[in-house]
C-alpha positions in Angstrom: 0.0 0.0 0.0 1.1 3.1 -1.1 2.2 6.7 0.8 -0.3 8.3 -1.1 -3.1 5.8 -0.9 -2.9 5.6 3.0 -3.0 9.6 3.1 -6.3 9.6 0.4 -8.4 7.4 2.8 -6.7 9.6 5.9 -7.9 12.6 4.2 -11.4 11.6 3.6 -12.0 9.5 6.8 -11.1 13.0 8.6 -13.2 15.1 5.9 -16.4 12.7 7.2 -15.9 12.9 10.6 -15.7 16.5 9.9 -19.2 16.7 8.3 -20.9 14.4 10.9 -19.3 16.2 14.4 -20.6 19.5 12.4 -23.9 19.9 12.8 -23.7 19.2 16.5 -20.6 21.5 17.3 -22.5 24.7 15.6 -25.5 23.7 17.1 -23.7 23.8 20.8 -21.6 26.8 19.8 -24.5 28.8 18.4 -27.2 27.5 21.1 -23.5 28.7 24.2 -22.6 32.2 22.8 -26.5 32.9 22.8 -27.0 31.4 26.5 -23.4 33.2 27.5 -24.9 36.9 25.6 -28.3 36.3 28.2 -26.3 35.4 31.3 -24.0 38.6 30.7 -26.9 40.7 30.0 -29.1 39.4 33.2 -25.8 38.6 35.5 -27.1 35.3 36.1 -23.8 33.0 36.1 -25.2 30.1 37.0 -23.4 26.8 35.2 -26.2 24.8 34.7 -28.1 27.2 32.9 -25.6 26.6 30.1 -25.6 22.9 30.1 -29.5 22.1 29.6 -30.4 24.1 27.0 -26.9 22.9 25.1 -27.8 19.3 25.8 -31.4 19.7 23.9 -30.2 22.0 21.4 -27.7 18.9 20.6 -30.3 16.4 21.1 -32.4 18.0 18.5 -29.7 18.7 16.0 -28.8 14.9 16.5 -32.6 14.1 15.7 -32.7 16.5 12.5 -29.4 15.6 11.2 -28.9 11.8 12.2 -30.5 10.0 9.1 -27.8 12.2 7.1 -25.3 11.5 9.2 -25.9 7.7 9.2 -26.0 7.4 5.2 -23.1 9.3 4.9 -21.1 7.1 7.4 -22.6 3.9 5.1 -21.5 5.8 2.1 -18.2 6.1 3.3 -18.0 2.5 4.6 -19.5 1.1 1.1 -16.1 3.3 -0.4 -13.3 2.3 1.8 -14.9 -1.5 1.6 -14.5 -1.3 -2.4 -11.6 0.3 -2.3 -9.8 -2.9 0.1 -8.4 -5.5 -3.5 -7.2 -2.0 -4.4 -5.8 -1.3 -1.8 -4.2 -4.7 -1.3 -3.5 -5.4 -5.1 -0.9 -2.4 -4.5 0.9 -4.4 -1.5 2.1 -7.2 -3.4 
């Protein structure tokens, strides 16, 4: 197996988990600076006012964006599984 074929499937295998963490990292970074805006404008700074609305914000982007997220994963496992008598054909 080649340098370069070991660094293609690197590159897409981080490029997917890229796409699937996405959706739930905006969601908790959109869903915290808005919680952190209303606990600096009210003083309120209270840790567990944070968490709860974050952990359903997540929960529902998880919901929303999990039948995506699954067929990509497949998509990408159907690829790297074709790709394996490639892959192997340029060991030997």
């Amino acid at each position: 197996m080649s340098t370069s074929a070991v660094m293609d499937v690197f590159i897409h295998a981080l490029t997917t988990a890229a796409m699937l963490a996405a959706p739930m990292l905006i969601t908790a970074l959109v869903v915290g600076l808005a919680i952190s805006i209303l606990q600096s404008i009210t003083q309120v700074q209270e840790q567990t006012v944070a968490f709860v609305p974050k952990l359903v914000a997540v929960a529902i982007a998880l919901v929303v964006c999990g039948q995506w997220m699954i067929s990509e994963l497949v998509t990408f496992t159907h690829q790297l599984f074709d790709q394996i008598p490639a892959l192997l054909a340029s060991v030997g």
